[in-house]
ZAVEXZA-784380 format. One record per residue (C-alpha): residue number from 0; z, x, y. Coordinates in nm, 3 decimals. Each point is the difference from the previous one (the first is absolute). Example, Ala and Ser with C-alpha at 12.3 -4.5 7.8 and 13.67 -1.06 7.14 Angstrom:
// ZAVEXZA-784380
<num 0&zz 0.780&xx 1.230&yy -0.450>
<num 1&zz -0.066&xx 0.137&yy 0.344>
//
This chain:
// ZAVEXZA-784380
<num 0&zz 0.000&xx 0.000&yy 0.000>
<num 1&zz -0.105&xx 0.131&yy 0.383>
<num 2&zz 0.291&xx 0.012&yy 0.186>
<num 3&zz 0.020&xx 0.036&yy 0.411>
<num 4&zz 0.306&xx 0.217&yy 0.204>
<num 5&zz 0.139&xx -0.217&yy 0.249>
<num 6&zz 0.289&xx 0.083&yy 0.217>
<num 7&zz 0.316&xx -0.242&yy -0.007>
<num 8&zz 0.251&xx 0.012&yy 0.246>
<num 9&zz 0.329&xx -0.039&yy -0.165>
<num 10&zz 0.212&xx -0.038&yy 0.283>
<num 11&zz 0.029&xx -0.004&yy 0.385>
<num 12&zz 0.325&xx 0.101&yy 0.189>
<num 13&zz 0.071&xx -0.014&yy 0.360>
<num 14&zz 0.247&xx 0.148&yy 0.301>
<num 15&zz 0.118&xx -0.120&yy 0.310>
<num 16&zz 0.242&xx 0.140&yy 0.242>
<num 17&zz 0.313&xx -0.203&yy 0.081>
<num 18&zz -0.020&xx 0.048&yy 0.351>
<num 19&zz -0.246&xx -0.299&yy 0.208>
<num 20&zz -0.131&xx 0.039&yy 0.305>
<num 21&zz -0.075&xx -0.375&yy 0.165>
<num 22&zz -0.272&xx -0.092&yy 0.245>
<num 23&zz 0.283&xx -0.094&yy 0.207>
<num 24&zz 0.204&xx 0.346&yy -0.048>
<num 25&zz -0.341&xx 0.169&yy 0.127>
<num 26&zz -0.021&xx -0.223&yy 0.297>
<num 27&zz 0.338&xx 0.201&yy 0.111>
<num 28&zz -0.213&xx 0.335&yy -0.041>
<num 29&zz -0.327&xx -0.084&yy 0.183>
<num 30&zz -0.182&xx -0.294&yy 0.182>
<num 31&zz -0.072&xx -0.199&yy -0.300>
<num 32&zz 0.146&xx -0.353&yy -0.145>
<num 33&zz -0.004&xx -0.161&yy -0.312>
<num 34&zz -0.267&xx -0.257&yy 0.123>
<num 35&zz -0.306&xx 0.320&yy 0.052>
<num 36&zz 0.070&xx 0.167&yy -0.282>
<num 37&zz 0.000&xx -0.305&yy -0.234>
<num 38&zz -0.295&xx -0.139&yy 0.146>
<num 39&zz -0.174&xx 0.302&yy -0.019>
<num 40&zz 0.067&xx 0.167&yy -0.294>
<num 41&zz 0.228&xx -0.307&yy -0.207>
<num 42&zz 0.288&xx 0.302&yy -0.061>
<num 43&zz 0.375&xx -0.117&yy 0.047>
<num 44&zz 0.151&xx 0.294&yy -0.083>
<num 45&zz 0.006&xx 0.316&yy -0.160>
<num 46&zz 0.190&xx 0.273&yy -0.255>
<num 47&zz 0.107&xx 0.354&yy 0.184>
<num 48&zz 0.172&xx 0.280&yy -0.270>
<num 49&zz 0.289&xx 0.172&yy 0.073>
<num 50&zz -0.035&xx 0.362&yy 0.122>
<num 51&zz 0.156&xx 0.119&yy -0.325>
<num 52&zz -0.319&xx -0.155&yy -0.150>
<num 53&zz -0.369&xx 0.217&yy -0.038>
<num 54&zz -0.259&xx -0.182&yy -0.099>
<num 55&zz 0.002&xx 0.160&yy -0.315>
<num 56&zz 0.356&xx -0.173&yy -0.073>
<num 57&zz -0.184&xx -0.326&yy 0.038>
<num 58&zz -0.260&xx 0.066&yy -0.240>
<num 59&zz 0.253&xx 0.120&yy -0.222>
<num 60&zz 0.190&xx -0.337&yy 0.018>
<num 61&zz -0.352&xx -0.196&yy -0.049>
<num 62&zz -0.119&xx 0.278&yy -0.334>
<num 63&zz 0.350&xx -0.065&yy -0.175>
<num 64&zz -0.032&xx -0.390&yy 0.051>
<num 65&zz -0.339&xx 0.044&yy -0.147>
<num 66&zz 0.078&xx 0.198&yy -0.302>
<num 67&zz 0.277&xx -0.240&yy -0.083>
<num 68&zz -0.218&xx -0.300&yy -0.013>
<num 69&zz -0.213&xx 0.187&yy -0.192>
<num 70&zz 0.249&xx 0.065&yy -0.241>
<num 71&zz -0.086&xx 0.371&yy 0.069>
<num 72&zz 0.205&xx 0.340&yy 0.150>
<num 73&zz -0.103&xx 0.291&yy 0.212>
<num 74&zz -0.139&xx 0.160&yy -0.282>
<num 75&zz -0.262&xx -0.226&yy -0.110>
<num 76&zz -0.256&xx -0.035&yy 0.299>
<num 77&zz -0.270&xx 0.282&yy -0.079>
<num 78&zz -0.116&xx 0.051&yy 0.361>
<num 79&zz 0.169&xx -0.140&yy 0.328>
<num 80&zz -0.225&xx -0.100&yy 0.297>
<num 81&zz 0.152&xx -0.053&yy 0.349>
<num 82&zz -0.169&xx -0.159&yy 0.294>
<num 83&zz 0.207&xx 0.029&yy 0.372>
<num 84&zz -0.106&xx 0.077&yy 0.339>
<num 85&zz 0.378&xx 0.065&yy 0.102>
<num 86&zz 0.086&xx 0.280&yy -0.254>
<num 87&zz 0.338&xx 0.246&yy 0.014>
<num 88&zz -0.167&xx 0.325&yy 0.110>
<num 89&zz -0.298&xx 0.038&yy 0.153>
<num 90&zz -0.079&xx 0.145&yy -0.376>
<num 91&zz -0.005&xx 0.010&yy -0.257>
<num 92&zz 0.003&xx -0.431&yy -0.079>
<num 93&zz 0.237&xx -0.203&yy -0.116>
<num 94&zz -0.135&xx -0.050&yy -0.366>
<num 95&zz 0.164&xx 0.377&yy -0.154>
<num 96&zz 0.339&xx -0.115&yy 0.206>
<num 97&zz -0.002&xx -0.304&yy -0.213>
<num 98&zz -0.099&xx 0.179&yy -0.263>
<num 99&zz 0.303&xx 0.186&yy 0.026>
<num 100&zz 0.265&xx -0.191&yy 0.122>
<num 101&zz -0.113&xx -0.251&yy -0.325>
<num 102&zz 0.022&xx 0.280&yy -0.229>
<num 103&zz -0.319&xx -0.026&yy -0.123>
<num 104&zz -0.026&xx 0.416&yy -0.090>
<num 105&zz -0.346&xx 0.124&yy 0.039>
<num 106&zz -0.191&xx -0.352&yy 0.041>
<num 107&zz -0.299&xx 0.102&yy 0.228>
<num 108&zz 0.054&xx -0.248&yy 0.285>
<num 109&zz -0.270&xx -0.070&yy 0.276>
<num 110&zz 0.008&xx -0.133&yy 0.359>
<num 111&zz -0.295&xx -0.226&yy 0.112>
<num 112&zz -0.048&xx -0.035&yy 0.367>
<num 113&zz -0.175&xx -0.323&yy 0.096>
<num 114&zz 0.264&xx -0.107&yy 0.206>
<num 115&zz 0.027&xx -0.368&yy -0.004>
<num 116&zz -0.260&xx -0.007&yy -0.301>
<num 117&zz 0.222&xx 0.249&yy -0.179>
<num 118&zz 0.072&xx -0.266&yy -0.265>
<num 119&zz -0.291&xx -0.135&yy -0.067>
<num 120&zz -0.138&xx 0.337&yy -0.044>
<num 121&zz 0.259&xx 0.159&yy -0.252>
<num 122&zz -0.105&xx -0.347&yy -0.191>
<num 123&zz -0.337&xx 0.090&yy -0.009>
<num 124&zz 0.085&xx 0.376&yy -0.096>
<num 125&zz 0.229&xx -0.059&yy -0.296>
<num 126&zz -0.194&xx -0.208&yy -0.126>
<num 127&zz -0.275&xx 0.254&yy -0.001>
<num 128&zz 0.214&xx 0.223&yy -0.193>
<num 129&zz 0.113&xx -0.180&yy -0.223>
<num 130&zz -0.351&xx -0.172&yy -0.137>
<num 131&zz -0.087&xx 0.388&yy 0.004>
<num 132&zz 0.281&xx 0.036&yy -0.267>
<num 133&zz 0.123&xx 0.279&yy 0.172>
<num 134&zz 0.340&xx -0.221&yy 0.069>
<num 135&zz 0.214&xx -0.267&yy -0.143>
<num 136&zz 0.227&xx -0.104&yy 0.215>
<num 137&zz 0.045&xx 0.065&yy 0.382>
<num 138&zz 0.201&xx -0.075&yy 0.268>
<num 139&zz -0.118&xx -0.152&yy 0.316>
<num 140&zz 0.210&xx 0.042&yy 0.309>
<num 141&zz -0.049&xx -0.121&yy 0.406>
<num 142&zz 0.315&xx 0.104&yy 0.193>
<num 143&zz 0.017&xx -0.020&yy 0.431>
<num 144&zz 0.220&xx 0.100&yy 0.253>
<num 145&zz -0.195&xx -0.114&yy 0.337>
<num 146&zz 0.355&xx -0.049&yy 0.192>
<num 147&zz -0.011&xx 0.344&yy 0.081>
<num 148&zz -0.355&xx 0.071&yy 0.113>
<num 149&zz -0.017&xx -0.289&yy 0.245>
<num 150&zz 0.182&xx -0.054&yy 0.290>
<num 151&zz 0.176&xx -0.293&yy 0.111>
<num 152&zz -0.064&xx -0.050&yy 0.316>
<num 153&zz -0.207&xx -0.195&yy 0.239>
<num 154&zz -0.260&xx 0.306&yy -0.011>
<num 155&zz -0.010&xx -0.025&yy -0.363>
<num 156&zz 0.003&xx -0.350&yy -0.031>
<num 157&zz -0.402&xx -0.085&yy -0.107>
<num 158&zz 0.114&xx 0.214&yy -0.314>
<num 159&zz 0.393&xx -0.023&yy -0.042>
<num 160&zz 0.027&xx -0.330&yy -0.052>
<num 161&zz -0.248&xx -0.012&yy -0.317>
<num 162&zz 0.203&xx 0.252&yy -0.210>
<num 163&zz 0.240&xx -0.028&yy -0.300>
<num 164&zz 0.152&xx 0.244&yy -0.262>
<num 165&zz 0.025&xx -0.053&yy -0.337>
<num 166&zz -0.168&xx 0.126&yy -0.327>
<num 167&zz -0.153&xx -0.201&yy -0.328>
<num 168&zz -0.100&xx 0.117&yy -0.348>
<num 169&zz -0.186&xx -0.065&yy -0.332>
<num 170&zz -0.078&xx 0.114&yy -0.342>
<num 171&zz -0.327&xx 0.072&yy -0.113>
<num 172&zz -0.059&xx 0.010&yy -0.412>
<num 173&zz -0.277&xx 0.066&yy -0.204>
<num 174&zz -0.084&xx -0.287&yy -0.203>
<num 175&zz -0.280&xx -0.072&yy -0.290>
<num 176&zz -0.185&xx -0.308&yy 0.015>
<num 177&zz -0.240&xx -0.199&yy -0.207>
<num 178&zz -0.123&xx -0.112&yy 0.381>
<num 179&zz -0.336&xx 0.129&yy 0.166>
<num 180&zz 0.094&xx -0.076&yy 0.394>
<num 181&zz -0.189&xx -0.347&yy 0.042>
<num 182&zz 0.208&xx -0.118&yy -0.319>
<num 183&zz 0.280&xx 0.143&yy 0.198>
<num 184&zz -0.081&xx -0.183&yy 0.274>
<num 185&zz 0.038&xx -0.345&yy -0.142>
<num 186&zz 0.258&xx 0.039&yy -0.252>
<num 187&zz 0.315&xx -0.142&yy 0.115>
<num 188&zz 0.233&xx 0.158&yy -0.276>
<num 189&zz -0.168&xx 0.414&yy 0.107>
<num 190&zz 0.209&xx 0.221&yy 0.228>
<num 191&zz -0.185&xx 0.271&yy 0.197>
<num 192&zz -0.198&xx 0.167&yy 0.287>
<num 193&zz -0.346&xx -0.110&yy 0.004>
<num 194&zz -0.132&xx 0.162&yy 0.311>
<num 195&zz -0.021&xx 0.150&yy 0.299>
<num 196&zz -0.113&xx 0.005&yy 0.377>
<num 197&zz 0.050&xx 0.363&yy 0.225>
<num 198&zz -0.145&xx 0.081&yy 0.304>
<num 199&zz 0.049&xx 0.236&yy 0.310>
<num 200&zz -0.170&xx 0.046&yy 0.390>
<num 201&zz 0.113&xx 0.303&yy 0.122>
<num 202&zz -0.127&xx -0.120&yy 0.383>
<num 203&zz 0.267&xx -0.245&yy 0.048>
<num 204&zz 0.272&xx 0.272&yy -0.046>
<num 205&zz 0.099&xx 0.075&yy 0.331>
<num 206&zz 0.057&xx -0.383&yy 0.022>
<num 207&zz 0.338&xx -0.004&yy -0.198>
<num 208&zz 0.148&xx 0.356&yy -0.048>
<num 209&zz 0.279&xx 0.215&yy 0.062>
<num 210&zz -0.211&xx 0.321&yy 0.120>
<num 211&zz 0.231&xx 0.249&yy 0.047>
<num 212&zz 0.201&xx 0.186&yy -0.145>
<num 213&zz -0.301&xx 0.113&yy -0.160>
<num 214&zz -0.295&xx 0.254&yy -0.003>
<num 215&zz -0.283&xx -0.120&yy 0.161>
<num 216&zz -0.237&xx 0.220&yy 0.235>
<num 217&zz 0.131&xx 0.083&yy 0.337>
<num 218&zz 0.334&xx 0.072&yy -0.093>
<num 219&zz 0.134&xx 0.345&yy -0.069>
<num 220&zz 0.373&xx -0.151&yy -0.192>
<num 221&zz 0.101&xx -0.331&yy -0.175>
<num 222&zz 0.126&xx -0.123&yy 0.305>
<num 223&zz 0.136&xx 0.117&yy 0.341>
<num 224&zz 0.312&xx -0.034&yy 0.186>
<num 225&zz -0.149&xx -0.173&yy 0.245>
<num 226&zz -0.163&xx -0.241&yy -0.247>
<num 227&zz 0.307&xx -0.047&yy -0.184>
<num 228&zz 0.187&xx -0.068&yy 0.330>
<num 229&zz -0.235&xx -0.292&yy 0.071>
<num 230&zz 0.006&xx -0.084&yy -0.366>
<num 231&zz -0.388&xx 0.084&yy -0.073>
<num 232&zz 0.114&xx -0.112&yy -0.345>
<num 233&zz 0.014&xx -0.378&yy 0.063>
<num 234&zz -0.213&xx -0.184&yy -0.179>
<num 235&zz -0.352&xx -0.121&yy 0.193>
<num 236&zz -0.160&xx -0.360&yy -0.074>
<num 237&zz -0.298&xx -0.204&yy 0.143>
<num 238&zz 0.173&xx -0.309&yy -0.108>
<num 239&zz -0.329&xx -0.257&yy 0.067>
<num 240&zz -0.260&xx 0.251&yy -0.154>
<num 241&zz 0.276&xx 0.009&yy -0.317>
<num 242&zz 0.039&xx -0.366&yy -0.025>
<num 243&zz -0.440&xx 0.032&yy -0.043>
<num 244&zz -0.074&xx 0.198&yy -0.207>
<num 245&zz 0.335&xx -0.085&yy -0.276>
<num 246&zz -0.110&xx -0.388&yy -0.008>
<num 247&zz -0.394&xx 0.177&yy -0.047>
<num 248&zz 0.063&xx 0.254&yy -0.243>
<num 249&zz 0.279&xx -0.175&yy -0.229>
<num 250&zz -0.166&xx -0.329&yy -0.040>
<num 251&zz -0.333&xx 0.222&yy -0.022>
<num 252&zz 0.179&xx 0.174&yy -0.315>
<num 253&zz 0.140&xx -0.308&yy -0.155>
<num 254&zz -0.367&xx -0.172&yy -0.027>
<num 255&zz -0.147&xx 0.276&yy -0.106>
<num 256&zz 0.233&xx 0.038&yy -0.337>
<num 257&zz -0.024&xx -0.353&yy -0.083>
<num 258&zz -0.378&xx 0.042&yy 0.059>
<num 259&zz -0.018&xx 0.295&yy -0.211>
<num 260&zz 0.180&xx -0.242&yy -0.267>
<num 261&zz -0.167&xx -0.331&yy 0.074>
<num 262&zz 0.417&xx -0.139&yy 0.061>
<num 263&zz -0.010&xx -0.313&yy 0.270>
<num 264&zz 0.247&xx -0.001&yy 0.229>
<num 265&zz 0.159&xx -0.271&yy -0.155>
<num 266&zz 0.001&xx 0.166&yy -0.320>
<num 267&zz 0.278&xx 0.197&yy 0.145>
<num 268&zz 0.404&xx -0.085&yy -0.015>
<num 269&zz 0.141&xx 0.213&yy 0.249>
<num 270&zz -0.128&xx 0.251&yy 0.269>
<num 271&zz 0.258&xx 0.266&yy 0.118>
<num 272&zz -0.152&xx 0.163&yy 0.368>
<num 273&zz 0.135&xx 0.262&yy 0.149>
<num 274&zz 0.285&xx -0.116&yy 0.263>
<num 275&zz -0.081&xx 0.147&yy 0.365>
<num 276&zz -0.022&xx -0.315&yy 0.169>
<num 277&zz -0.023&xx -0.398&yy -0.151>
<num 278&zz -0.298&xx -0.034&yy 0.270>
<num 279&zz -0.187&xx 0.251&yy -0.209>
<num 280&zz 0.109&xx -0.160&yy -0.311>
<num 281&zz -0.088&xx -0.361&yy 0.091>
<num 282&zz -0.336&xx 0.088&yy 0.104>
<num 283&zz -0.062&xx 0.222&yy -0.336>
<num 284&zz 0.096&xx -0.325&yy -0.129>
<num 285&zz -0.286&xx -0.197&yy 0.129>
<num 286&zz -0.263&xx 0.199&yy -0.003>
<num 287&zz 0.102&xx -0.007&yy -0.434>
<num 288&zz 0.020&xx -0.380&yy 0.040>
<num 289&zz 0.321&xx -0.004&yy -0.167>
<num 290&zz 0.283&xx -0.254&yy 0.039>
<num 291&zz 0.374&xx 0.130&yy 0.194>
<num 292&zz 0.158&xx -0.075&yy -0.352>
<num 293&zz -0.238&xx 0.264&yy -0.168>
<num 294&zz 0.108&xx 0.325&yy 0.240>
<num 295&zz 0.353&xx 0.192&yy 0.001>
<num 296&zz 0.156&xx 0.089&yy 0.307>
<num 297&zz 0.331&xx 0.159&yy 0.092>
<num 298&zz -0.054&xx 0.159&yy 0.315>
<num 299&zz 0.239&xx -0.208&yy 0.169>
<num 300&zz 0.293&xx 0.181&yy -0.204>
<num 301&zz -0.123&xx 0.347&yy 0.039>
<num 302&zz -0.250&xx 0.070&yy 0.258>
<num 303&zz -0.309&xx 0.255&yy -0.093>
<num 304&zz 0.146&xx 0.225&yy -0.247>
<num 305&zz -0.353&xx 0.172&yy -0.098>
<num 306&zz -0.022&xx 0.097&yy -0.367>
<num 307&zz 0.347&xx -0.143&yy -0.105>
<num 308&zz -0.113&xx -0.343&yy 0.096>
<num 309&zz -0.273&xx -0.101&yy -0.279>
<num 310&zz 0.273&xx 0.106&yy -0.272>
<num 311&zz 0.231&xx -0.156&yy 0.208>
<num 312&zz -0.212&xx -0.353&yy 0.031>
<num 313&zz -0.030&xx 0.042&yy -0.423>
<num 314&zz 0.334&xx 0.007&yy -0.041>
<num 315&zz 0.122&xx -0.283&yy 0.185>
<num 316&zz -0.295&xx -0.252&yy -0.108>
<num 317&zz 0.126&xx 0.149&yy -0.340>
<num 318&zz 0.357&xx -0.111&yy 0.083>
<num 319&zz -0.094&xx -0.310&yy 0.154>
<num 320&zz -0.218&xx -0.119&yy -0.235>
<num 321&zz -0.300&xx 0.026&yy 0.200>
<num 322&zz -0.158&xx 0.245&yy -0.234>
<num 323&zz 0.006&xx -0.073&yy -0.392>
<num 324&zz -0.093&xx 0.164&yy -0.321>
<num 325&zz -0.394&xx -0.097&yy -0.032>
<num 326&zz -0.060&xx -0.030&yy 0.361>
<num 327&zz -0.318&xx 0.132&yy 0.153>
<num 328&zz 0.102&xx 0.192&yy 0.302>
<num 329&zz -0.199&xx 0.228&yy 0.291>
<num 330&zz 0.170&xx 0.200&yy 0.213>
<num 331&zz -0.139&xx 0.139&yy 0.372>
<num 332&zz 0.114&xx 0.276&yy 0.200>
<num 333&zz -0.149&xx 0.160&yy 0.360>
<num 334&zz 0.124&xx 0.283&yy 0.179>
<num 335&zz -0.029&xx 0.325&yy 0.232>
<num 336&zz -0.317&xx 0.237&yy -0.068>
<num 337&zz -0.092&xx -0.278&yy -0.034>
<num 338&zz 0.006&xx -0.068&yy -0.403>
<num 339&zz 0.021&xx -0.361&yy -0.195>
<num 340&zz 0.028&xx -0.048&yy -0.313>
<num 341&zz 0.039&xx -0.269&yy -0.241>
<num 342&zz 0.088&xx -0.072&yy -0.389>
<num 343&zz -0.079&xx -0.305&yy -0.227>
<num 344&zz 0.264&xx -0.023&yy -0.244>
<num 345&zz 0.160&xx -0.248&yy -0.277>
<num 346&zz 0.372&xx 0.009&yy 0.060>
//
């Protein structure tokens, strides 16, 4: 008998900060209310770590929740991929610190930078690997600590206001299936990744960066004191050209993989999107024709916590309900470079 190698994911964990930071605790920081930021962006309020916290600490958190739903220890993952735009040290990432502070001795761990397609991307990656047969089981990890790269402050406000910390997780494993993919598809009772959507424009990158610290021509060090004094280091966003090209490129990706699978929108049971802003989300939304009850959103708990907040969506529609064994599910992501990326899955 043919068989096909699928990739399962055996279990999704999750970390948030127990320190909030309200709409209405920022209005006491900067010209800002509840009211604007709601309306634009639909975010209440937000999860800041404590100092004694890297962001590595918060992936840990996420990787151990993981493993134990798994039913799975440090030791088991054969390769650990990271995704974070808010890493410890400038290098190396945060995937061999979680490496080690797991105790996972000599796992070869890798950090992926799309930034707030981080996720979506280390999806698409171990799942490469493992229908390569080169790995069995790997741990996926997208851990943020934005509270300390933003400033809260009236200057700072266009960006500040977006941003939440926190960190999710998931198990990949190799599995062996009498499935080819379009069986896959439409068989309630498989459990796998089917496919996936990646994509990148390098010209939008100056649109939604953090450029320096860093080494780009012109400068002669990392950063000066004079940049560091009017804290060069900030990140830099053209919200409206953002808000473009993430409704463009995500819903752009979604179509495209159901295309590429002949799946109807309706086909699907839940869509997970990427949570920058519930704007973005809604209009995604449309432009798949799919009903409210059909997309997950959380962004009202947690603000835009880049890579953490796909694993983070799949663990509460998990919880809640929202997401059962058999369902068909797509996930969409968007972020700086600019990259997208999306991932057709059955939960």
């Amino acid at each position: 008998m043919t068989v096909s190698i699928f990739s399962e994911i055996t279990g999704v964990g999750h970390y948030i900060p127990q320190k909030t930071l309200s709409n209405d605790d920022l209005s006491q920081l900067m010209d800002t209310s509840d009211a604007w930021i709601r309306e634009r962006s639909g975010i209440h309020e937000r999860h800041i770590a404590d100092l004694k916290e890297g962001t590595s600490d918060l992936g840990l958190h996420a990787a151990k929740e993981a493993l134990k739903a798994a039913g799975m220890t440090a030791e088991d993952p054969d390769l650990i991929l990271a995704a974070t735009l808010s890493p410890d040290y400038y290098f190396p990432g945060i995937g061999v610190m979680i490496q080690d502070k797991l105790g996972a001795r000599d796992t070869p761990a890798m950090d992926i930078r799309g930034q707030c397609s981080g996720f979506s991307w280390c999806l698409a990656t171990a799942d490469a690997f493992i229908r390569s047969g080169q790995y069995r089981t790997i741990l996926v990890i997208g851990a943020e600590i934005h509270s300390r790269i933003i400033e809260f402050s009236t200057r700072g406000r266009n960006v500040s206001v977006l941003f939440g910390d926190a960190a999710g997780a998931a198990v990949l494993r190799r599995k062996e299936s009498p499935h080819d993919i379009k069986t896959a598809l439409h068989d309630p009772t498989f459990s796998g990744l089917i496919d996936h959507e990646m994509g990148s424009d390098g010209s939008g990158a100056d649109l939604l960066a953090v450029t320096r610290p860093g080494c780009s021509s012109g400068h002669d060090s990392l950063i000066t004191t004079h940049e560091a004094e009017n804290k060069a280091f900030l990140p830099v966003m053209d919200g409206k050209q953002v808000f473009r090209h993430a409704v463009n490129r995500m819903s752009c990706a979604v179509t495209t993989l159901l295309n590429r699978h002949d799946v109807r929108p309706e086909q699907i049971d839940l869509f997970i999107p990427h949570q920058a802003n519930i704007r973005i989300n809604d209009m995604v939304r449309q432009k798949l024709a799919l009903p409210p009850e059909k997309v997950f959103n959380n962004i009202h708990k947690y603000g835009n916590t880049t890579s953490a907040t796909i694993p983070l969506c799949m663990y509460e529609a998990e919880k809640e309900g929202r997401l059962k064994k058999g369902n068909l599910l797509v996930t969409a992501a968007f972020g700086s470079g600019f990259t997208w990326g999306a991932n057709l899955l059955r939960w």
